[in-house]
C-alpha positions as CSV (number, residue, x, y, z in Angstrom):
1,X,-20.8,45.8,22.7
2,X,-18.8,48.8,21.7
3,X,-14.8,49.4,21.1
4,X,-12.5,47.1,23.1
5,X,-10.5,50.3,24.8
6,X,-14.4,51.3,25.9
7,X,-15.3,47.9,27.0
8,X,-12.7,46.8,28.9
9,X,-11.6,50.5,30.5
10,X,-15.3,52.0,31.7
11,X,-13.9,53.9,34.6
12,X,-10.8,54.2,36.5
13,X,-10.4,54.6,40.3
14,X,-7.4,56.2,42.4
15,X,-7.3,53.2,44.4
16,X,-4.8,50.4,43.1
17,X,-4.1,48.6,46.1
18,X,-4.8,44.9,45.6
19,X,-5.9,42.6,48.9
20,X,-4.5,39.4,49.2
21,X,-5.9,36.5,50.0
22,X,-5.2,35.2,53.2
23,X,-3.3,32.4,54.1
24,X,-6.4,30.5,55.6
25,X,-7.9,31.0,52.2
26,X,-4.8,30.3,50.0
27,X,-4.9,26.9,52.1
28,X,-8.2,26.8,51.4
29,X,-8.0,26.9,47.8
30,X,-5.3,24.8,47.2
31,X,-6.7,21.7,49.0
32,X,-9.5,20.0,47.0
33,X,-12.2,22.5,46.7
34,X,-16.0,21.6,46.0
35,X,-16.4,21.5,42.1
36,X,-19.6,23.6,41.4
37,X,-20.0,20.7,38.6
38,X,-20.5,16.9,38.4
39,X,-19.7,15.0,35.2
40,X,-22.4,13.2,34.1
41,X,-22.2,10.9,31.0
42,X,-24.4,12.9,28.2
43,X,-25.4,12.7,24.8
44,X,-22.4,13.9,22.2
45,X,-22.9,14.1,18.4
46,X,-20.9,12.7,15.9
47,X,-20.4,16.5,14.6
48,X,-19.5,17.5,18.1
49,X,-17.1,14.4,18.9
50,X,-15.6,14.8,15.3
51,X,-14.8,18.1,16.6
52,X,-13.2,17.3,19.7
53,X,-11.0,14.6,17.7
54,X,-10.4,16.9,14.7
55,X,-10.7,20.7,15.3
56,X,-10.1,21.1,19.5
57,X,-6.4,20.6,19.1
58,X,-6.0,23.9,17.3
59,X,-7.8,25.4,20.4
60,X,-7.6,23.6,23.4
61,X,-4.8,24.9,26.1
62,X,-3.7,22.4,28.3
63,X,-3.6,22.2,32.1
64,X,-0.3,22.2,33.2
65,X,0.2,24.5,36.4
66,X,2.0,27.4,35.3
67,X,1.0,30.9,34.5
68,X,-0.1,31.7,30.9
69,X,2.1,34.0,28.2
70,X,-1.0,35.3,26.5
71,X,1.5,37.2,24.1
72,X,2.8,33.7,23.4
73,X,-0.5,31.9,23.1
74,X,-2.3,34.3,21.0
75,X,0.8,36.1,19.0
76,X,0.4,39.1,20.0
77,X,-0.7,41.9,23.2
78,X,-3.8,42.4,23.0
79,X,-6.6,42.6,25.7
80,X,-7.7,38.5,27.7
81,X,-10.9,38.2,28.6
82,X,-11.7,34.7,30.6
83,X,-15.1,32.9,30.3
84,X,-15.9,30.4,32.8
85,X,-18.5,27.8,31.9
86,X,-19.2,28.3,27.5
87,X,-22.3,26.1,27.5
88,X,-22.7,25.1,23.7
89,X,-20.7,28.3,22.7
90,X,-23.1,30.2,21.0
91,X,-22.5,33.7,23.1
92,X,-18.6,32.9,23.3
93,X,-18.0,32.6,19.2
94,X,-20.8,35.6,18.9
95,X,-18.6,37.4,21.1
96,X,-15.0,36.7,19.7
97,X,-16.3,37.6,16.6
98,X,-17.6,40.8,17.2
99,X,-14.2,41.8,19.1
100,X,-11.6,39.9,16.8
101,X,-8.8,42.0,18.5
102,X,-9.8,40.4,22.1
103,X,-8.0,37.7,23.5
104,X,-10.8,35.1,24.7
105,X,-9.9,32.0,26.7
106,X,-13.0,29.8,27.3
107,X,-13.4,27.4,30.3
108,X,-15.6,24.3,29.7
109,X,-15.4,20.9,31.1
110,X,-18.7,18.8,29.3
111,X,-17.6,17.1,26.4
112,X,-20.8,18.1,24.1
113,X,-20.1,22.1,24.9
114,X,-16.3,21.9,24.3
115,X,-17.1,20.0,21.0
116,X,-20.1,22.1,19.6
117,X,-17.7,25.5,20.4
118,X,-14.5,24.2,18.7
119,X,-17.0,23.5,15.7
120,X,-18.4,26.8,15.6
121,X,-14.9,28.5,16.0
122,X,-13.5,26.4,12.9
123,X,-16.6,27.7,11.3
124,X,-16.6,31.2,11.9
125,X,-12.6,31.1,11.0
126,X,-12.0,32.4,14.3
127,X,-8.4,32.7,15.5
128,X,-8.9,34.8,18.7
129,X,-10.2,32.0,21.3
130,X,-8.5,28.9,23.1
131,X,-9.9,26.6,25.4
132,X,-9.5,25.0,28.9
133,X,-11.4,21.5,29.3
134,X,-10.4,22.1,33.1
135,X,-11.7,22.8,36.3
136,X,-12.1,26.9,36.3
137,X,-11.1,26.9,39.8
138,X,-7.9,24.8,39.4
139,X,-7.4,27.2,36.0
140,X,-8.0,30.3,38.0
141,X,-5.4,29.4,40.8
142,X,-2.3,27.9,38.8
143,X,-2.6,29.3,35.6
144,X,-4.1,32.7,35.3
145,X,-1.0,35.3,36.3
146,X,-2.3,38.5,38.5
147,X,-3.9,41.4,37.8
148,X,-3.7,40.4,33.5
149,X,-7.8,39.6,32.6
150,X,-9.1,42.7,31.0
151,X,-12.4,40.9,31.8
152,X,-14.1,37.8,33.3
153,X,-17.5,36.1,31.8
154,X,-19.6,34.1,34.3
155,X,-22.9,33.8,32.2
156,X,-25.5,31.1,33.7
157,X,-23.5,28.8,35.6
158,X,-25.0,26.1,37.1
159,X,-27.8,27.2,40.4
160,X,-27.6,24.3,42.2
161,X,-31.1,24.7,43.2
162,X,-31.5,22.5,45.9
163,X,-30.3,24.7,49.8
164,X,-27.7,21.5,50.6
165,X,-26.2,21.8,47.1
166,X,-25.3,25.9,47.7
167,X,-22.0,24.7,48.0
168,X,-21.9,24.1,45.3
169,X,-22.1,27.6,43.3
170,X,-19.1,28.9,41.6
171,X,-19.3,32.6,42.8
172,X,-18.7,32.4,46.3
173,X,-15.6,33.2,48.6
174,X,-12.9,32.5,48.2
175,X,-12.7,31.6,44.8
176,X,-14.1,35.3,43.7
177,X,-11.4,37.1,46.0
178,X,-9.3,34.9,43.8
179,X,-10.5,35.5,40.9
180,X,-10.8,39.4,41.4
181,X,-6.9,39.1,42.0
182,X,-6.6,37.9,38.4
183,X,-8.4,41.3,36.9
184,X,-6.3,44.4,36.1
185,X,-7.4,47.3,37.6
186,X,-10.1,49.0,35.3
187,X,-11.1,45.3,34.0
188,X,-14.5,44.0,35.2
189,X,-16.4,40.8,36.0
190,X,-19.4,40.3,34.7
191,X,-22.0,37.4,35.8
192,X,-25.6,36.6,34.7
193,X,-28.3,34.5,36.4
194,X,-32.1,33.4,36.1
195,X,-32.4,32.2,39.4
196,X,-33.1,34.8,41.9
197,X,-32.0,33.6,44.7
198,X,-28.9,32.8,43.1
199,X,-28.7,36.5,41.7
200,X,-29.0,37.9,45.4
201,X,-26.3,35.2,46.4
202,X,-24.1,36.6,43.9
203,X,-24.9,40.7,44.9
204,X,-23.8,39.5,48.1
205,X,-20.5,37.9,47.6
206,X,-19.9,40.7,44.8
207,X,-20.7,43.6,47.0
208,X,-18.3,41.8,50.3
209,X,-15.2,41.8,47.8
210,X,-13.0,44.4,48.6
211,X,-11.0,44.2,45.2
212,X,-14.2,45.0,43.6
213,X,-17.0,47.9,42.9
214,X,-20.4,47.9,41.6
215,X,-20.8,49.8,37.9
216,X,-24.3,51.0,38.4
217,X,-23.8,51.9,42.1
218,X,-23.6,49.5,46.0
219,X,-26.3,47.2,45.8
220,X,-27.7,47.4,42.2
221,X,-27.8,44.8,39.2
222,X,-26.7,45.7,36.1
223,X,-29.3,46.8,32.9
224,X,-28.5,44.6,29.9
225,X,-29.1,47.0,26.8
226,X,-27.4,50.7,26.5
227,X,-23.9,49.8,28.3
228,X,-21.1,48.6,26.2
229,X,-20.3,45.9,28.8
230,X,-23.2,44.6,30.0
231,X,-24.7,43.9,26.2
232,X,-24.3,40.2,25.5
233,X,-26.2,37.9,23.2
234,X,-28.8,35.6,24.5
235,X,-27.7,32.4,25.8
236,X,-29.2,28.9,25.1
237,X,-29.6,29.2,29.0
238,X,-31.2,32.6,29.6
239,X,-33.6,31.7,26.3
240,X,-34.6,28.2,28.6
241,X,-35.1,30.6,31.2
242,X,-37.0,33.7,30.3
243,X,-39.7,30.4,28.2
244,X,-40.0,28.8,32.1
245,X,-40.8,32.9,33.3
246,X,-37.6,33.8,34.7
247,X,-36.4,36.9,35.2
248,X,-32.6,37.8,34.2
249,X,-30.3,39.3,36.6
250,X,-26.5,40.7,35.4
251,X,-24.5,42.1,37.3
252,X,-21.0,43.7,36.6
253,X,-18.0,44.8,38.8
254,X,-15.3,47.0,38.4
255,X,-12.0,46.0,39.8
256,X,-10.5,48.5,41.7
């Protein structure tokens, strides 16, 4: 990943209109939507739930409904980028620590994750990342004011593997129209897959948004290496992946 300015400005387009969602799908969204996760008891170390006891209060944002002040939160302007789903939080602290004047808000809802990344940002002295334990959706809709994400992280969420459990899968309408809504114009989503039928789900719904255009052209996924956005470190999930022979899919949008 290169300079911040770089990163989060690749291109600009004429066209600054923003489409709204329509009623039907604010309605949509604001009655109780499919989670695209289901908590599960797991395994939690002591390291990670000391964590969540001792270090996560000097992180964690709270739910509470009403639109962020990033300027507020962080102390300063500076560019937000929003990650949904951190996993163990290897690529988000490996990220905030490479741009330490980016804004990163995390989204995580598994206790084990939200423990092990608070951890490693007490670790790496980190002051540049906070943390929902919320819904993403529910964050998305009540808390994240328009047009103000320089850029939005959606690295291996969860396939849902099985064709009755599609439903299921985070990037889908509405809640990318949505989310789209929450990107400045210039700012970009990017979103990473090994599951290929997942990664053509995602081309689809990407392609179908109207707020949105491809980088690398209508129709094409993304190269990893040699752009300044698309260059990410390996995740705990795309490692699992690429050992079981999967391929890796990225794709990244402009917003327009």
């Amino acid at each position: 990943m290169l300079e911040s300015r770089t990163l989060f400005n690749p291109f600009e387009t004429a066209d600054m209109d923003k489409p709204e969602l329509t009623p039907e799908e604010l309605e949509a969204l604001k009655k109780r939507h499919i989670r695209s996760f289901v908590m599960r008891r797991g395994h939690i170390s002591a390291a990670q739930k000391r964590a969540l006891d001792e270090t996560l209060p000097r992180y964690e944002l709270p739910y509470t409904g009403k639109p962020l002040d990033y300027a507020e939160i962080f102390g300063r302007d500076a560019d937000t980028v929003f990650e949904i789903g951190c996993g163990m939080g290897e690529t988000t602290t490996a990220i905030a620590a490479l741009h330490p004047e980016v804004n990163f808000i995390g989204c995580e809802v598994f206790a084990a994750g939200v423990g092990a990344l608070a951890k490693r940002l007490d670790e790496a002295g980190l002051t540049n990342v906070r943390i929902f334990r919320h819904d993403a959706v529910e964050v998305v809709r009540d808390m994240i004011p328009e047009a103000s994400l320089a850029g939005v992280h959606i690295y291996f969420p969860d396939p849902w593997r099985k064709a009755r459990h599609h439903k299921r899968r985070l990037v889908a309408q509405p809640f990318i129209g949505m989310l789209a809504s929450r990107i400045r114009p210039g700012g970009y989503i990017h979103c990473a897959t090994d599951w290929e039928n997942y990664a053509e789900q995602m081309l689809e719904v990407l392609e179908g948004e109207p707020q949105l255009e491809n980088l690398h052209g209508a129709g094409n996924f993304s190269p990893v290496m040699g752009n300044p956005i698309t260059e990410r470190p390996t995740t705990k999930f795309q490692a699992r992946g690429e050992r079981l022979g999967h391929g890796i899919w990225d794709l990244v949008y402009i917003r327009k």
